[in-house]
BATOR-920087 format. One record per residue (C-alpha): x, y, z. Coordinates in steps of 0.25 Angstrom, whole numbers, plus 5000, padded with zeros to 4 digits. Example, Ala and Ser with C-alpha at 12.3 -4.5 7.8 and 13.67 -1.06 7.14 Angstrom:
2
504949825031 505549965029 
// end
This chain:
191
517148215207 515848245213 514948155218 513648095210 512648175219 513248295219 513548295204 511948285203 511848385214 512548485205 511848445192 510448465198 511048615203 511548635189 510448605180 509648685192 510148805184 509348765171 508148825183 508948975180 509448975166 508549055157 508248995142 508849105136 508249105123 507049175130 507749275135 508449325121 506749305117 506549425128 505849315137 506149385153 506249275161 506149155150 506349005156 507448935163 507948815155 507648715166 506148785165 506348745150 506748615152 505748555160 504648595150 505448525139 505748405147 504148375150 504048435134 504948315129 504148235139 503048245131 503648255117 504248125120 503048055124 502348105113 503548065102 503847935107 505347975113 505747915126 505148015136 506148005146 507248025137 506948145130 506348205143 507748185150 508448235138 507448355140 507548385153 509448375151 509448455136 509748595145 510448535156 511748605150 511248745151 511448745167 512648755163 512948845151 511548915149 510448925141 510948975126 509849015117 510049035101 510749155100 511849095112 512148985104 512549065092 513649095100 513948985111 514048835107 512948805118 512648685113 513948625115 514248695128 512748645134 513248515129 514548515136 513748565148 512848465149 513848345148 514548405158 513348405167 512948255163 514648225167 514248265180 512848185180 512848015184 513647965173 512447875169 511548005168 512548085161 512648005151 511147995148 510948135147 512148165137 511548045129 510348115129 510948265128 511648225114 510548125110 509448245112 510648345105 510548255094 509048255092 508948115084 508148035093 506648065096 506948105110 507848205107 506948265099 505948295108 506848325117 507148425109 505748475105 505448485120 506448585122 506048665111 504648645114 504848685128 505448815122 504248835113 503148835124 504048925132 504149025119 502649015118 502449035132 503449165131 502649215119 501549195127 502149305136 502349385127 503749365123 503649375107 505049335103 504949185105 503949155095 505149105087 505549015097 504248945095 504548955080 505948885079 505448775090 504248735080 505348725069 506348645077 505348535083 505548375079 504348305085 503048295081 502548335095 503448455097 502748505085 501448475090 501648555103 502148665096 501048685086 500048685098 500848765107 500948875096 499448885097 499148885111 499248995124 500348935134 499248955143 498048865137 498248745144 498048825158 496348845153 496448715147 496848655163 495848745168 494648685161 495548545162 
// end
């Protein structure tokens, strides 16, 4: 058995390859050089930050249970839509996550799978926005990609507005539809 710092030695090298494993959605959309999932899960934990806050969930709960949703995919990958109608990601990202939380502080661990299987079951307001981070997140990027010119994620945009719980998450998305990615940088200029 290892010893506590090097197991978290190895855990922060691991989820280090969430910095090199593309979304692979983006790519099947035609997207070149689409984002990381560690580039897609900082923007969604300081989204669910802010969806939180302005929901009345614990913050610090659902940006923790934000910031561990991909945690697993260090280890098997990033599996879009058309992956999962052929391998049982979910179950394998599950798997691969309680294996990574086994080899955590057992006190830590066992937060996080807490929080894994209560976000997985989306009943609590946290989870929700957890949720609605993530998509969200993913919506912005698809806007920002359609953007540049990249015409086959419009219906990413599409299927998030559909699949959004929170009255906020719907908000953002309304006002995001309308706007240029590239608005607030005039608006900090006058600022």
């Amino acid at each position: 058995m290892k010893d506590p710092i090097s197991n978290l030695t190895d855990f922060i090298f691991e989820i280090g390859q969430l910095k090199r494993i593309p979304h692979i959605g983006w790519l099947h959309a035609g997207v070149k050089d689409p984002e990381r999932v560690g580039e897609h899960v900082f923007r969604a934990s300081q989204i669910a930050y802010l969806l939180a806050d302005q929901e009345g969930a614990d913050v610090y709960k659902t940006t923790v249970m934000t910031l561990i949703h991909d945690n697993g995919e260090a280890r098997i990958g990033d599996h879009d839509l058309l992956t999962r109608k052929y391998v049982d990601s979910e179950a394998a990202e599950k798997r691969a996550f309680a294996d990574q939380c086994d080899g955590l502080p057992p006190h830590i661990g066992k937060q996080w799978k807490a929080l894994f299987t209560e976000r997985e079951a989306m009943k609590t307001p946290e989870a929700k926005c957890s949720k609605d981070a993530d998509n969200l997140e993913q919506a912005f990027q698809a806007k920002e990609y359609l953007e540049q010119g990249y015409k086959n994620v419009q219906s990413w945009i599409e299927t998030i507005e559909k699949n959004l719980h929170t009255a906020t998450a719907k908000k953002i998305l309304k006002t995001m539809k309308k706007r240029s990615c590239f608005e607030w940088v005039e608006k900090a200029r006058k600022s």
